[in-house]
N, C-alpha and C positions, 0 to 999 in steps of 0.2 A: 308325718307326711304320707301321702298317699303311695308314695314309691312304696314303702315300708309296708302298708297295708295289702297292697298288690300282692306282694313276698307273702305275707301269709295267706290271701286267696288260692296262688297256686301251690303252695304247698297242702292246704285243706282240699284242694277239689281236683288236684293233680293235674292241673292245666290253665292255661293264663285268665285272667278276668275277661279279655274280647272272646274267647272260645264260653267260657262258660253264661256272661249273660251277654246280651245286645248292648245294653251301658251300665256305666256306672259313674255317678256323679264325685270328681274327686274330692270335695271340701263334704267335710261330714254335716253332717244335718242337726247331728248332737256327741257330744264326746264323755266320758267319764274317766275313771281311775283303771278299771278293766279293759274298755273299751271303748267303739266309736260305731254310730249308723250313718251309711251313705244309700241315700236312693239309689236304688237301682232297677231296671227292666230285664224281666225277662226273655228271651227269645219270643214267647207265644204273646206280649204285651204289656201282660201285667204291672205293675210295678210294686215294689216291695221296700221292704226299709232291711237292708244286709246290715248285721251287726255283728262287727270282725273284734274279735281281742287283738290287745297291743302286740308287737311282737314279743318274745320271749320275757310275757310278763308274769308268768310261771314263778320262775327262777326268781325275776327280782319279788313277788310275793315271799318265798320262800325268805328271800334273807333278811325283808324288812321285818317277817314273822321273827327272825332267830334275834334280831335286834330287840324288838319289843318283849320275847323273852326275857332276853338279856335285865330288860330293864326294870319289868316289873319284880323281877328277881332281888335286884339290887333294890327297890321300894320296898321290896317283904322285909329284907336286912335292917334298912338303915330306919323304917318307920314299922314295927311290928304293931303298932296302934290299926296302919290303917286296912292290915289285912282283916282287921275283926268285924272292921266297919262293914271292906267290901270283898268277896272271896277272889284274890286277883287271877289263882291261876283258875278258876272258874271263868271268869272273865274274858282268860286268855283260850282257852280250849273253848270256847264257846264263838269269840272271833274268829280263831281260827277255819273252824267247821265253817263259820258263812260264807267267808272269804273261799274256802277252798270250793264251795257247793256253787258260786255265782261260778268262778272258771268255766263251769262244766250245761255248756250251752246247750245241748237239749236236755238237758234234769229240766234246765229254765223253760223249753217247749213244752213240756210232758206239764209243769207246773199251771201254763199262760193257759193249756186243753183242760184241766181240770177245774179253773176259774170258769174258763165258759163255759163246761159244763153246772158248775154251781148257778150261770146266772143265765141258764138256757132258755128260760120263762119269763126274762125281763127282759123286755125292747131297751130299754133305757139305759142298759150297760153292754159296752161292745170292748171284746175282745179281740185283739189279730187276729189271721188264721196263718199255723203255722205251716211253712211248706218245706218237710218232712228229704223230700230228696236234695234239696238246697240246701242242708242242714246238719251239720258237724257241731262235734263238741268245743270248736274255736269258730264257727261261723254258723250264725241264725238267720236264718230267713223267715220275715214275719210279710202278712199284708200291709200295706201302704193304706191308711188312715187318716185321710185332712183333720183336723178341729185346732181349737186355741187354748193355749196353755192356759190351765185354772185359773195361776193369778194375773193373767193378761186381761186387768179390770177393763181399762181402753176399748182390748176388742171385743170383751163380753158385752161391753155396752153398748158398743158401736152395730152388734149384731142384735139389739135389744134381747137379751139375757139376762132373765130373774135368777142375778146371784142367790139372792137368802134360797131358792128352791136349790138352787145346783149344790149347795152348802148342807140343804135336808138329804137330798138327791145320795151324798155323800155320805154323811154320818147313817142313813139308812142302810150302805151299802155294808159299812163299817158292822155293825151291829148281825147283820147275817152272814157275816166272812166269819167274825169271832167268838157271837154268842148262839148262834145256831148249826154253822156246817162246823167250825171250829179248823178251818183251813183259811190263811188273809195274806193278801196281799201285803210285806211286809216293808215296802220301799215308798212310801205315797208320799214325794216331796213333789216340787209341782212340775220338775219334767217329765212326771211319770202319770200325771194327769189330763185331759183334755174332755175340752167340752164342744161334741159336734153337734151345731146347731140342726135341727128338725124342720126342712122348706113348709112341711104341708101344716107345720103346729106352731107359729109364730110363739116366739118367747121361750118355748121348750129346746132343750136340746138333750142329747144321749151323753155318757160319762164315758170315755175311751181311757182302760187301763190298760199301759205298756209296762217293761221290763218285771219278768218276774223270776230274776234271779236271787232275789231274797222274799220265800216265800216261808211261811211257818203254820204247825200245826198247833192246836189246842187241846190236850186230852178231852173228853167230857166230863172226867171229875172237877179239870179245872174251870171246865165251861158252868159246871153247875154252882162253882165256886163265885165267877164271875157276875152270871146273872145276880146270885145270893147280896153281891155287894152292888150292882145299880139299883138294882128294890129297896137295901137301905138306905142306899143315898137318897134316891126319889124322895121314899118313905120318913126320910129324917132321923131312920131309925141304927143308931150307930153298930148297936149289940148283933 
């Protein structure tokens, strides 16, 4: 409930939500497991998408973590098969690290600036802009962004939008996040996608990637590794 969220506005900005922006709309816009965005305006106009963590969702992180501990623990015991299959406390200390790394809201800013910076010579890919004073490790302030969610076929069509291009549009973006900068985007389910149509280019539209709290790198050994295995696929070539 927005009461709840309130609570941790003023605890992050040290003063209540009417003091710090002009509005704030209280039904969110979109919600997740960490979090929630509500529209909101700035004093000077703007409007932005504020994206607040639950309250003291910290803590219950912490004990769902010591739970699933707990459990894959008890899996190593009772099935010693399947730790050989899959390394679980790898698995576990690997979850853990994302899970703790998304908390922590401007890693996620610092992450959303280096995207744009990767795609600073493509029109066709728009990042937020982050704003920086509005901006705690439990509260984000991003720009406010109109488009339609990727798999909203309806509205893509209704706006005449060449899916199979927004599909290339995509899998291109794919390909120079992970085989070229070796930095990607690592959450791309479809509310993390939008497609903002282009008024002056009928049919076209730009690719809007949001939240980038799970963000991942690629060494270049592994990047060289990767290329190595799409040329043999292409190629047919197994060895």
């Amino acid at each position: 409930p927005f009461s709840a969220i309130a609570r941790v506005i003023t605890e992050e900005y040290h003063a209540p939500a009417s003091e710090v922006f002009a509005s704030v709309d209280e039904t969110p816009t979109g919600s997740a497991s960490l979090g929630q965005v509500h529209r909101a305006r700035l004093h000077d106009g703007r409007l932005i998408a504020l994206k607040i963590q639950r309250p003291d969702i910290e803590r219950i992180v912490r004990i769902d973590l010591q739970a699933l501990r707990f459990t894959l623990t008890l899996a190593r015991w009772f099935s010693p098969a399947a730790d050989r299959i899959i390394d679980l406390r790898a698995l576990y200390r690997e979850f853990s690290r994302t899970v703790f790394e998304e908390l922590d809201y401007q890693r996620e800013g610092r992450n959303a600036e280096q995207f744009a910076r990767i795609f600073a010579d493509d029109p066709m890919i728009v990042t937020p802009q982050i704003y920086w004073n509005y901006s705690t490790r439990r509260a984000l302030a991003l720009e406010w962004i109109d488009g339609i969610k990727i798999t909203d076929f309806a509205a893509l069509d209704a706006a005449h939008l060449d899916r199979a291009e927004l599909a290339r549009q995509l899998a291109d973006s794919y390909f120079r996040q992970a085989l070229d900068v070796g930095f990607f985007h690592a959450d791309p389910h479809p509310g993390n996608i939008f497609a903002q149509p282009i008024p002056t280019a009928p049919g076209k539209a730009r690719l809007v990637f949001v939240d980038f709290g799970m963000s991942c790198v690629i060494t270049p050994h592994a990047r060289r590794g990767l290329r190595a295995c799409f040329a043999g696929a292409v190629q047919g070539d197994a060895r």
